[in-house]
NUSE-181333 format. One record per residue (C-alpha): residue number from 1; residue in one letter; x, y, z. Coordinates in pm, whole numbers. Each point is the difference from the previous one (the first is absolute). Layout:
BEGIN
<site i="NUM" aa="A" x="X" y="Y" z="Z"/>
...
This chain:
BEGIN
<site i="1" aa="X" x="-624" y="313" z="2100"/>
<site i="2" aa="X" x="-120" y="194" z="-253"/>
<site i="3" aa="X" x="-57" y="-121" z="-397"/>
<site i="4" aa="X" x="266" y="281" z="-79"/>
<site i="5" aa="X" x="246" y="-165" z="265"/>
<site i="6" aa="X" x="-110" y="-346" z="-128"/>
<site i="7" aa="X" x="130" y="37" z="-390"/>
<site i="8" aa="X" x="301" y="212" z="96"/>
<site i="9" aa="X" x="117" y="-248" z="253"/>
<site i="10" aa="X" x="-33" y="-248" z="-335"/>
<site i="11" aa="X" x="233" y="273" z="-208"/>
<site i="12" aa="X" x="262" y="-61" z="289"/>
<site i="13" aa="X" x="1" y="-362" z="103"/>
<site i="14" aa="X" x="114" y="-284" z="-119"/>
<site i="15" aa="X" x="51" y="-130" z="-292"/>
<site i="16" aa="X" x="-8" y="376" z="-156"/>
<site i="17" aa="X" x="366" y="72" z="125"/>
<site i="18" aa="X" x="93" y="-334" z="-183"/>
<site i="19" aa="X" x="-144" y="148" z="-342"/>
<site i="20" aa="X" x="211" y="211" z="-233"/>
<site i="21" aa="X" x="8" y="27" z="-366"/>
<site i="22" aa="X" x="-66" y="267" z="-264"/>
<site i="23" aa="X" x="-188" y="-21" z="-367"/>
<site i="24" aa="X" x="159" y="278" z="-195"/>
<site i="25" aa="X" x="-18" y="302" z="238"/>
<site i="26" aa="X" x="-227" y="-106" z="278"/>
<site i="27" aa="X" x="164" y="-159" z="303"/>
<site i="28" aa="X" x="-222" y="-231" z="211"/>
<site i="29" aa="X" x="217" y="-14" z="390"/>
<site i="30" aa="X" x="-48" y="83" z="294"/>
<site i="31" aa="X" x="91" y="328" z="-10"/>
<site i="32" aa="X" x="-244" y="95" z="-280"/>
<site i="33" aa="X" x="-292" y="-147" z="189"/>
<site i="34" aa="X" x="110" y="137" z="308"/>
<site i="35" aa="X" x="-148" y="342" z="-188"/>
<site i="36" aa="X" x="-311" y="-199" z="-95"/>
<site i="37" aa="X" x="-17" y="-74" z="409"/>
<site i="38" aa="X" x="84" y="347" z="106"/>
<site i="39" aa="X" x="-307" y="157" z="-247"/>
<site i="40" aa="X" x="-252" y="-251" z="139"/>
<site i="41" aa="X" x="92" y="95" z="350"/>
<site i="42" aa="X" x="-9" y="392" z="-77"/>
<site i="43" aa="X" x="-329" y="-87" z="-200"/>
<site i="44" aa="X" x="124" y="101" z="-270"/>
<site i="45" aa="X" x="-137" y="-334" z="-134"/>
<site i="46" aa="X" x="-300" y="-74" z="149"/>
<site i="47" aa="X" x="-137" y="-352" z="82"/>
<site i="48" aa="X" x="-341" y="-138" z="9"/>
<site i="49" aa="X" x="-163" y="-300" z="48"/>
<site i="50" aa="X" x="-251" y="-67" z="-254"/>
<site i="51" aa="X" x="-67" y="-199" z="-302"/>
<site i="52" aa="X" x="231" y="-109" z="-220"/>
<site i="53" aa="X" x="-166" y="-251" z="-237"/>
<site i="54" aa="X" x="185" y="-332" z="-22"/>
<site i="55" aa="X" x="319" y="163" z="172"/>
<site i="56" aa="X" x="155" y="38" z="309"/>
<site i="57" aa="X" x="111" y="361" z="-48"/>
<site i="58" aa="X" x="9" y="268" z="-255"/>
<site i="59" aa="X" x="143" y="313" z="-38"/>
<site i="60" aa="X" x="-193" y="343" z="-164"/>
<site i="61" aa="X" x="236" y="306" z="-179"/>
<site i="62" aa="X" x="-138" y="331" z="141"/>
<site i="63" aa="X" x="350" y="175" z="-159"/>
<site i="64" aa="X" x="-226" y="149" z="-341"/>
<site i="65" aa="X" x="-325" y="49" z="215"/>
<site i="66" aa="X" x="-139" y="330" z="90"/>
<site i="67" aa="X" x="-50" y="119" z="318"/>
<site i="68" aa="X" x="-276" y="186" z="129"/>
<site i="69" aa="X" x="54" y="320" z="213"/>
<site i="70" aa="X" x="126" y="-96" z="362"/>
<site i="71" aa="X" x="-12" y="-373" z="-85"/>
<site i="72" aa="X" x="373" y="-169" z="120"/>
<site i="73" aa="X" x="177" y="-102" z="-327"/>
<site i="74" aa="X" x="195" y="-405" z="74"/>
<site i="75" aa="X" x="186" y="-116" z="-240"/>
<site i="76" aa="X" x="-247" y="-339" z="-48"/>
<site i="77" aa="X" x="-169" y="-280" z="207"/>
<site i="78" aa="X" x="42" y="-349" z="121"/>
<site i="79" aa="X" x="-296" y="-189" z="-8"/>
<site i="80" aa="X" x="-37" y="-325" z="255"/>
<site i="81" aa="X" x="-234" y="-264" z="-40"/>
<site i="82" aa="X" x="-47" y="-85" z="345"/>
<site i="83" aa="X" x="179" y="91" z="289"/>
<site i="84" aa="X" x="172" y="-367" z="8"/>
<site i="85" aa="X" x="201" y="82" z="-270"/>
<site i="86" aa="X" x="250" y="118" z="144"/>
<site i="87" aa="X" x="63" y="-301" z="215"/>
<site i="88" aa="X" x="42" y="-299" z="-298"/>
<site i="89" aa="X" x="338" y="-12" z="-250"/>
<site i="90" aa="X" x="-257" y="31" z="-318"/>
<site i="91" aa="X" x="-173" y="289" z="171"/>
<site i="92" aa="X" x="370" y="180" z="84"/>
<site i="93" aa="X" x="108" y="-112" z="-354"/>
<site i="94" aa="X" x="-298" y="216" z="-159"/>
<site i="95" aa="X" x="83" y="282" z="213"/>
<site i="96" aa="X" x="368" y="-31" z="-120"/>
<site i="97" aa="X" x="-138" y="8" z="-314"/>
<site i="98" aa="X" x="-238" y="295" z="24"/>
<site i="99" aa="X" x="268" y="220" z="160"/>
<site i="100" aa="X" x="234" y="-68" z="-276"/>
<site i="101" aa="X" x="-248" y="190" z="-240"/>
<site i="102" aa="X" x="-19" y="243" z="315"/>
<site i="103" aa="X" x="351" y="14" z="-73"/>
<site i="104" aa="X" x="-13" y="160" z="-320"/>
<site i="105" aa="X" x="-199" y="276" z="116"/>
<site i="106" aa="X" x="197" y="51" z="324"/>
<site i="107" aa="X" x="330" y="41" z="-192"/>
<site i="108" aa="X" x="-183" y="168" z="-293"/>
<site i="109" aa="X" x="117" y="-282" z="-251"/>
<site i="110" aa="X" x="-181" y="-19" z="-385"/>
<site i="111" aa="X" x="-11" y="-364" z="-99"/>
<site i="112" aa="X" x="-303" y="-189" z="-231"/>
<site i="113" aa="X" x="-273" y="-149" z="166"/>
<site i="114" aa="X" x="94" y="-293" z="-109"/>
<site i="115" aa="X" x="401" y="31" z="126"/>
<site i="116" aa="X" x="-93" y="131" z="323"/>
<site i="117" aa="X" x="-241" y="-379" z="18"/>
<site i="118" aa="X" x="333" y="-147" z="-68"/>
<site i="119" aa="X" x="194" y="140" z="276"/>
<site i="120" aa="X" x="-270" y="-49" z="218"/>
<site i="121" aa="X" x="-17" y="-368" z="-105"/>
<site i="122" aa="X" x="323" y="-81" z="17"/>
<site i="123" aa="X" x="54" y="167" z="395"/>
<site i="124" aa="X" x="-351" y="-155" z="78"/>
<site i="125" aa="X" x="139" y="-378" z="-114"/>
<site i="126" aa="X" x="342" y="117" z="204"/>
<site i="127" aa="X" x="-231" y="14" z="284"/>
<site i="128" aa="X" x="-187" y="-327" z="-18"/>
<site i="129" aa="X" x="360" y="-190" z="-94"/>
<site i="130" aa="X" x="182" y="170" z="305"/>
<site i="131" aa="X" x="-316" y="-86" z="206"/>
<site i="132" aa="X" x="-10" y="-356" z="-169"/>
<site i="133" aa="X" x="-404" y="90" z="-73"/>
<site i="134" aa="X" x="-159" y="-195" z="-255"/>
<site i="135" aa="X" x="-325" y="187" z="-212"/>
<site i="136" aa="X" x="-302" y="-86" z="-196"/>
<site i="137" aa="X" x="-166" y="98" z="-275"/>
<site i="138" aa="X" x="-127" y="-22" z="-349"/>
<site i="139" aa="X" x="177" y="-89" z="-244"/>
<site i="140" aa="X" x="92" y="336" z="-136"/>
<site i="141" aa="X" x="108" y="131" z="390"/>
<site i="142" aa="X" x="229" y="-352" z="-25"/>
<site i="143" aa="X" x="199" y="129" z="-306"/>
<site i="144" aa="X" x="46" y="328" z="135"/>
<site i="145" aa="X" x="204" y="-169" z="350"/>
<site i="146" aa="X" x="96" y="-232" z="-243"/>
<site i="147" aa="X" x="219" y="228" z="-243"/>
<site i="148" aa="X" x="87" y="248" z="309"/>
<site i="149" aa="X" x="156" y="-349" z="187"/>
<site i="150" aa="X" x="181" y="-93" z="-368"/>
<site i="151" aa="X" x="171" y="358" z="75"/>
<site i="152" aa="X" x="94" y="-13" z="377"/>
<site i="153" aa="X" x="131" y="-370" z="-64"/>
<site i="154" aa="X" x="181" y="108" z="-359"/>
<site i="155" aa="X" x="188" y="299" z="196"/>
<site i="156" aa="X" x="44" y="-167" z="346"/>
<site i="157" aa="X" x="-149" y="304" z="106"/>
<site i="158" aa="X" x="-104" y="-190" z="348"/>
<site i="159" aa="X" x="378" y="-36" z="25"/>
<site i="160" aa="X" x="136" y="313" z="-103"/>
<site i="161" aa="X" x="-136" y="317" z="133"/>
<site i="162" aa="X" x="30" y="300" z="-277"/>
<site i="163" aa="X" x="-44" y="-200" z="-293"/>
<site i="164" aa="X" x="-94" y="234" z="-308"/>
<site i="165" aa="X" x="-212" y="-100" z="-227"/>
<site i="166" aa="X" x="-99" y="148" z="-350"/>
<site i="167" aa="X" x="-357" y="50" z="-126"/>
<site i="168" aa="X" x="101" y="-263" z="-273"/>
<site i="169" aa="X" x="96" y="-239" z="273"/>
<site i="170" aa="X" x="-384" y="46" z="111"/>
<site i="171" aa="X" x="-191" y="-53" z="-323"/>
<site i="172" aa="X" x="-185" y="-319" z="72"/>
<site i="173" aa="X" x="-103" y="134" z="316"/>
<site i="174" aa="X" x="-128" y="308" z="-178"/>
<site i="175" aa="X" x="-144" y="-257" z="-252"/>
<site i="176" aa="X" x="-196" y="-196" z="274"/>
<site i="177" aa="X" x="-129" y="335" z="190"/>
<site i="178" aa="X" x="-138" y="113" z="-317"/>
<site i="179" aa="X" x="-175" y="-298" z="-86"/>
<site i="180" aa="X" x="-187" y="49" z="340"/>
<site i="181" aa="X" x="-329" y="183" z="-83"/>
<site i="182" aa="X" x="-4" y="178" z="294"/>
<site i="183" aa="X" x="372" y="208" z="-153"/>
């Protein structure tokens, strides 16, 4: 199977179908990274393994870049750390995180740096609840799970799929992401 294959079969199994919310404008479902899944498999997204520092996956914005004659403009890429990540629950909760900022460029969305971290977040700790994953880190990566669980748990959001949230509703998350060096 293919890497492509690999992280779109992540975009349409389980728990992804069990995840629906929205922040604002941008819905996080099924349906929305069914797109994400449809791109990577028309390579419209490319993915790569290579490195990817201390994470698991990342995901590179080619929408502003320029294009050299002939050369096949994608929309971004999806950066794997290993081949093997696409077999553990943190490795298909990164993924699930890295397409959600694929998202934004797949659907053509404008959002902060910093508010498109917080949707990612908050459908990347969706993930690890759903898949009952636990996480470690530093203690700045444990306030960022830490404020985007205080959300899911607030809104019952692993109860209730479509639960809307406001960007107010997400300011400690926003708070904690910042306070990360590497945002």
């Amino acid at each position: 199977m293919s890497m492509q294959s690999s992280v779109a079969d992540v975009l349409r199994g389980s728990p992804v179908g069990q995840i629906s919310f929205k922040v604002d404008n941008i819905s996080i479902n099924k349906e929305q990274m069914e797109a994400v899944a449809a791109a990577v498999e028309k390579q419209d997204i490319a993915v790569e393994v290579a490195s990817t520092g201390p994470l698991g996956a990342a995901y590179s914005s080619f929408v502003s870049r320029k294009w050299a004659n002939g050369e096949k403009k994608i929309i971004g890429r999806i950066t794997l750390s290993g081949a093997d990540v696409v077999k553990s629950s943190v490795g298909k909760a990164a993924i699930f995180h890295e397409s959600v900022h694929a998202l934004m460029d797949v659907k053509g969305l404008k959002v902060s740096m910093h508010n498109d971290e917080v949707v990612a977040y908050l459908a990347d700790a969706m993930y690890l609840k759903k898949t009952a994953t636990s996480i470690t880190g530093g203690a700045l990566e444990k306030a960022i799970y830490d404020a985007a669980f205080a959300i899911i748990n607030a809104h019952k959001m692993l109860t209730k799929l479509g639960v809307t949230l406001k960007w107010t509703d997400c300011d400690a998350l926003r708070d904690a992401i910042k306070a990360h060096p590497a945002y």
